[in-house]
C-alpha positions as CSV (number, residue, x, y, z in Angstrom):
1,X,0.0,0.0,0.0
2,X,1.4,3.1,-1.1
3,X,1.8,6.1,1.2
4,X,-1.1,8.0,2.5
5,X,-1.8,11.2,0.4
6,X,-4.1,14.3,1.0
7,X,-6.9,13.6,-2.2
8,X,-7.7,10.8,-4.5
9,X,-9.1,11.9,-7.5
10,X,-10.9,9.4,-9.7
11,X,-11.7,10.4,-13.1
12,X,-8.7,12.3,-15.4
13,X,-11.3,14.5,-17.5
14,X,-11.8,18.3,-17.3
15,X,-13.0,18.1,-12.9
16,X,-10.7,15.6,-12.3
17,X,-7.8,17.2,-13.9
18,X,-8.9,21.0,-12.4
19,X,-9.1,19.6,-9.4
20,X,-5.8,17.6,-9.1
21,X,-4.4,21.2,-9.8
22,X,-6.1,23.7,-7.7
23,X,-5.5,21.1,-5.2
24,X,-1.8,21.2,-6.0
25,X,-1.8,24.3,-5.7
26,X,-2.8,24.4,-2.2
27,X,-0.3,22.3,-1.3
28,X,-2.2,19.0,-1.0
29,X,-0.3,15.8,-2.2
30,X,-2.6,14.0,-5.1
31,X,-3.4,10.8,-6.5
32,X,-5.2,10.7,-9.9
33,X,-6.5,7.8,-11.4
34,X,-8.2,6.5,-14.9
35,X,-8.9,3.8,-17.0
36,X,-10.9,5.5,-19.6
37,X,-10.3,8.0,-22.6
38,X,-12.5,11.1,-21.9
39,X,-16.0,11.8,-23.9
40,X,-14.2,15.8,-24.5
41,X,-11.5,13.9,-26.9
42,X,-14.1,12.8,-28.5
43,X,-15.8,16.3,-29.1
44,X,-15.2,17.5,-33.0
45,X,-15.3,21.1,-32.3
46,X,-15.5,23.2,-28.3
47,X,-16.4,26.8,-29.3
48,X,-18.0,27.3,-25.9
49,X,-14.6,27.3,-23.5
50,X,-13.7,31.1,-22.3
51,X,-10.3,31.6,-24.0
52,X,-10.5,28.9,-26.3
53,X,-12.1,29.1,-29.8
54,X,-12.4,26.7,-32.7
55,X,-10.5,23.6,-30.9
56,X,-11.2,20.3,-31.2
57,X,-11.5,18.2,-28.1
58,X,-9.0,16.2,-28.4
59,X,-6.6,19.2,-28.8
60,X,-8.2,21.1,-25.4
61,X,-7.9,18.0,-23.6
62,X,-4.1,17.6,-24.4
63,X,-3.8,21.0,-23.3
64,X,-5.3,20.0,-20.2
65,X,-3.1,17.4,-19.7
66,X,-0.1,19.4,-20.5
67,X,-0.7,21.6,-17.8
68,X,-1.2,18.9,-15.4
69,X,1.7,17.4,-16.2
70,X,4.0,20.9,-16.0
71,X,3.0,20.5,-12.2
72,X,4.0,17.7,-11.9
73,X,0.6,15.3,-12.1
74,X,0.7,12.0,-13.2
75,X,-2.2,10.5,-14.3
76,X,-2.1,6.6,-13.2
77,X,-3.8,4.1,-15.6
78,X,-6.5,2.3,-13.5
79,X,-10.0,1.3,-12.6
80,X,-11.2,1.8,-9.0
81,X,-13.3,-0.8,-8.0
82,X,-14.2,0.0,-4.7
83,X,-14.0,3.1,-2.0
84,X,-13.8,2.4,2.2
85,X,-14.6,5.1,4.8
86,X,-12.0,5.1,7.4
87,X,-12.9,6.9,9.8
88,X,-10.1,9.6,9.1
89,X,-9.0,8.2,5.5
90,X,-10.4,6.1,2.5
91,X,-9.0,3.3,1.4
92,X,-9.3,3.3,-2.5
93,X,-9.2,-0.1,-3.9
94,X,-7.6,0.2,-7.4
95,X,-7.1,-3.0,-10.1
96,X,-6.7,-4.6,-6.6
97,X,-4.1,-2.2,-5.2
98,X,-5.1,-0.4,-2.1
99,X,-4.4,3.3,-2.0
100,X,-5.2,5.8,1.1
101,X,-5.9,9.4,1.5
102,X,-7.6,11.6,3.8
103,X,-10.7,12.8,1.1
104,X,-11.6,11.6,-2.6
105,X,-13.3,13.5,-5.3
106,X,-15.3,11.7,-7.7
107,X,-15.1,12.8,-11.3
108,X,-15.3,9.6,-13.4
109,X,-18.3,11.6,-16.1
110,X,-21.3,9.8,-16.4
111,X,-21.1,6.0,-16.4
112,X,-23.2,4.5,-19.0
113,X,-23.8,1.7,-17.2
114,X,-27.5,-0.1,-16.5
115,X,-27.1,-2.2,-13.9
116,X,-28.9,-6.2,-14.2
117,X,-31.3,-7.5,-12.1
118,X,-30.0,-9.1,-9.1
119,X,-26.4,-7.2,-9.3
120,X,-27.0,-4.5,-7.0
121,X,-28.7,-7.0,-3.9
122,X,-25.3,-9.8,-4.8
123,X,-22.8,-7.4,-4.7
124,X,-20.7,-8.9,-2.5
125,X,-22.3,-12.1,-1.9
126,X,-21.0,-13.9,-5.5
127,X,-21.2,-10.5,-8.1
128,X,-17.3,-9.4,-8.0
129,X,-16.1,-6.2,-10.6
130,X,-12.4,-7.3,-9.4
131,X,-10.9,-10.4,-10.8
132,X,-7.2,-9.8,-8.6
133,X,-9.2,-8.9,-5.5
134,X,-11.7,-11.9,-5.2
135,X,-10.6,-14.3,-7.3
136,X,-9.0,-16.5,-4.5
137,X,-12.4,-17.1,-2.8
138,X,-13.5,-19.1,-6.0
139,X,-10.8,-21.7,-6.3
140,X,-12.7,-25.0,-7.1
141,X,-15.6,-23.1,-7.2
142,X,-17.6,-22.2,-10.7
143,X,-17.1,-18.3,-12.0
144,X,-19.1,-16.7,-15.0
145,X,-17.1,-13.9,-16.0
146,X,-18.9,-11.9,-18.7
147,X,-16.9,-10.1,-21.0
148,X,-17.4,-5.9,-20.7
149,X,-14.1,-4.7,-21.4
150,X,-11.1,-5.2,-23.6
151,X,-8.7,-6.8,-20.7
152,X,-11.8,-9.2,-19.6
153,X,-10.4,-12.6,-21.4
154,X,-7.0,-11.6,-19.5
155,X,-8.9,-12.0,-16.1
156,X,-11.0,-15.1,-17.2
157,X,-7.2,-16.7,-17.6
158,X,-6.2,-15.6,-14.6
159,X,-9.1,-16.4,-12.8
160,X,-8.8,-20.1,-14.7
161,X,-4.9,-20.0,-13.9
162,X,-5.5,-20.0,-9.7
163,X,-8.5,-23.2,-9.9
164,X,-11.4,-21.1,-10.6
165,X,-13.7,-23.1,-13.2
166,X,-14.2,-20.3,-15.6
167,X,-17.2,-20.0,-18.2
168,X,-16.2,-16.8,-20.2
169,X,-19.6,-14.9,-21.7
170,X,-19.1,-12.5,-24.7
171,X,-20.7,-11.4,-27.6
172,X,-17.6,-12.5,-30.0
173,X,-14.9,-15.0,-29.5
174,X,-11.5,-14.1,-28.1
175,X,-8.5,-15.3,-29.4
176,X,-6.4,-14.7,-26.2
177,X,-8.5,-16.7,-24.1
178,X,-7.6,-20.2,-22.7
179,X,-8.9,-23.2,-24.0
180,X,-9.3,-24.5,-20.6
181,X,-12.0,-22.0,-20.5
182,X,-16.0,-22.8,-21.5
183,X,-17.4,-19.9,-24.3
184,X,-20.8,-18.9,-24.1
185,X,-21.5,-16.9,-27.6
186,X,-24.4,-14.2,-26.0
187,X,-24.8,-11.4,-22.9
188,X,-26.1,-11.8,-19.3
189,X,-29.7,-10.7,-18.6
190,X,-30.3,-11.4,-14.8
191,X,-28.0,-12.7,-11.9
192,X,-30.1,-15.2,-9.7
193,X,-30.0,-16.6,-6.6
194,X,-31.1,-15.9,-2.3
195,X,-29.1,-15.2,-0.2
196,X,-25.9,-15.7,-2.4
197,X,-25.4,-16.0,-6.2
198,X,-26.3,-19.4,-7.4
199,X,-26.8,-18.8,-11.5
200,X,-26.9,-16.4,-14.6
201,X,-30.1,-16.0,-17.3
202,X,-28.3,-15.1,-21.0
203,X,-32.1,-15.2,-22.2
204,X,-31.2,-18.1,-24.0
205,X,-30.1,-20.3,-20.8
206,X,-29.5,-20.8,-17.4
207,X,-26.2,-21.0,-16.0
208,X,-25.4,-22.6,-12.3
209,X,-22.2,-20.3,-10.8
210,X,-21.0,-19.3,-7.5
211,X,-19.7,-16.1,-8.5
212,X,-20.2,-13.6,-11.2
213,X,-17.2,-11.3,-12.6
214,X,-18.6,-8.1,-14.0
215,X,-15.4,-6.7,-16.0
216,X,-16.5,-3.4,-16.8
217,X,-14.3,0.0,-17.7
218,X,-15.6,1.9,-14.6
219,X,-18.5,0.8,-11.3
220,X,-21.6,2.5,-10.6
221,X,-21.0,5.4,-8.1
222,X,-23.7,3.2,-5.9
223,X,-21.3,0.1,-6.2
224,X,-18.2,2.2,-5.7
225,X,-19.3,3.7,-2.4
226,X,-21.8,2.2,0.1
227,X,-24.4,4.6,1.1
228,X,-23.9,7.2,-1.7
229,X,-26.7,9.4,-2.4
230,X,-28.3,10.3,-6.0
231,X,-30.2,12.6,-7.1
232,X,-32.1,10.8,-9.9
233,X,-29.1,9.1,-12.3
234,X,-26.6,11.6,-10.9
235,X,-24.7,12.0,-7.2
236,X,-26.3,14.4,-5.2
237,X,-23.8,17.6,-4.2
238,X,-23.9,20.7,-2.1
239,X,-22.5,24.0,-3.0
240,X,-18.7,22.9,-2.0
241,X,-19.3,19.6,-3.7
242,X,-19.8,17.3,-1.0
243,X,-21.7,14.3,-1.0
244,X,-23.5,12.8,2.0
245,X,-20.5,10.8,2.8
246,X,-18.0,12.9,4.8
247,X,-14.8,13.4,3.2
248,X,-16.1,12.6,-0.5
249,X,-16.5,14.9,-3.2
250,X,-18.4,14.9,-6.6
251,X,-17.4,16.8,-9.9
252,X,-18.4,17.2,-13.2
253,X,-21.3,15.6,-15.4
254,X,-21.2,13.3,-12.8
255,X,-23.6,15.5,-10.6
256,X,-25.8,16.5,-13.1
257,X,-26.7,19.0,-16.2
258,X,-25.8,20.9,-17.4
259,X,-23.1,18.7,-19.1
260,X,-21.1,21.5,-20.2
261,X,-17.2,21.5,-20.1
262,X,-16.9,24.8,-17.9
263,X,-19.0,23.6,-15.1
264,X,-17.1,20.3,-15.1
265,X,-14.0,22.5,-14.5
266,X,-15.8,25.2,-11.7
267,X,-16.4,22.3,-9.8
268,X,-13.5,20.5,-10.0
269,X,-11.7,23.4,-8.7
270,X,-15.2,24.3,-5.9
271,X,-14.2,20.3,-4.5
272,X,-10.5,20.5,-4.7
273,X,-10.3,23.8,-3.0
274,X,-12.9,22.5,-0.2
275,X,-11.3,19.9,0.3
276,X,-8.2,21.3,1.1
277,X,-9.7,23.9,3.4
278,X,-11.1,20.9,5.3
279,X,-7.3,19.4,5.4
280,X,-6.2,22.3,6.5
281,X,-8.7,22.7,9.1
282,X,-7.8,18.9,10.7
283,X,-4.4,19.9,11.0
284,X,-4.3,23.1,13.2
């Protein structure tokens, strides 16, 4: 476990990036972490930026980046899986790495994710997003993994490599993937089971597994963090972006229209300045 830091920030888009340097510029030691390109990269044209005219996104967001990295920022490649209150620190659980710091902002955009029947009330009890971190509790046991990401076949093969009886679910063959492993052509529709996860639907069949291995690019703020609160499809915020968990911080499309790149970077610098105040505060 790496050292303790002053912020976490997950999410390396326009509020995660403002944020990791306003905090920096308070003095607060950061962490920032990704796995994901960002939607502005995407963007063909941003005429709407103050100070910037007739860019592309892609070309803003290298800017972005550029400055981050003048300061010193490094961007670490990764997906966090899962956030634990400490009392006085969060322990950020990252590709099955644990890293700690004393508040997090969330600015991960808007995860287009729909969550299946069954995930949200077996999280924990058989549904796993974190091959490396569970994976061990499975030996001789039977896994589904279903395949949401372009590293998923990797963790099926792990997952095989330890004693886990992997059946790998995608909607195309991969050529990567053991041939100790079973291939289900097709998606997952529903997780079943009471108390604990006992099988899959694919809408075509039923599947009998102990655990399910949801390899997706990013979590569900909900899944993330226990007790987070929404406000419809996004996390609910104050004015300093808080959340109703003490410590944690939102920014960005993440809580809520408009989904505009200059409020993404206001409140990336609101949380990372608030939350260095708050720092500060502990410490006197």
């Amino acid at each position: 476990m790496e050292d303790l830091v002053d912020i976490i920030i997950i999410g390396a888009g326009p509020a995660g990036l403002s944020a990791a340097v306003n905090a920096l510029a308070r003095g607060k030691s950061v962490r920032i972490f990704s796995n994901k390109e960002n939607y502005l990269s995407k963007a063909e044209r941003v005429d709407n930026h103050l100070g910037f005219y007739n860019i592309s996104g892609k070309e803003l967001m290298d800017k972005f980046k550029e400055h981050a990295e003048a300061m010193g920022i490094k961007i670490e490649a990764g997906k966090a899986v899962n956030i634990l209150p400490l009392g006085e620190s969060f322990m950020v659980n990252v590709n099955g790495e644990i890293a700690e710091s004393k508040k997090v902002i969330l600015a991960m955009g808007i995860p287009k994710i729909k969550e299946l029947p069954g995930e949200a009330k077996l999280l924990g009890s058989g549904v796993s997003y974190c091959a490396t971190c569970d994976g061990m509790l499975y030996r001789g046991k039977n896994a589904v993994v279903w395949d949401q990401s372009a590293d998923a076949w990797e963790e099926a093969n792990f997952l095989q490599s330890i004693g886990v009886n992997v059946t790998f679910i995608s909607k195309k063959s991969q050529p990567g993937l053991s041939n100790d492993i079973k291939y289900v052509s097709g998606t997952v529709a529903e997780i079943m089971g009471e108390p604990v996860v006992e099988a899959v639907n694919t809408g075509n069949e039923i599947i009998k597994t102990d655990a399910v291995f949801m390899l997706r690019d990013a979590v569900t703020p909900t899944a993330l963090i226990d007790g987070l609160k929404l406000d419809g499809n996004f996390i609910d915020v104050n004015k300093h972006m808080e959340t109703n968990i003490p410590g944690v911080y939102a920014a960005g499309d993440i809580t809520g229209k408009p989904l505009q790149l200059s409020k993404a970077v206001s409140e990336g610098l609101i949380a990372a300045q608030h939350a260095a105040l708050q720092i500060d505060k502990k410490e006197i």
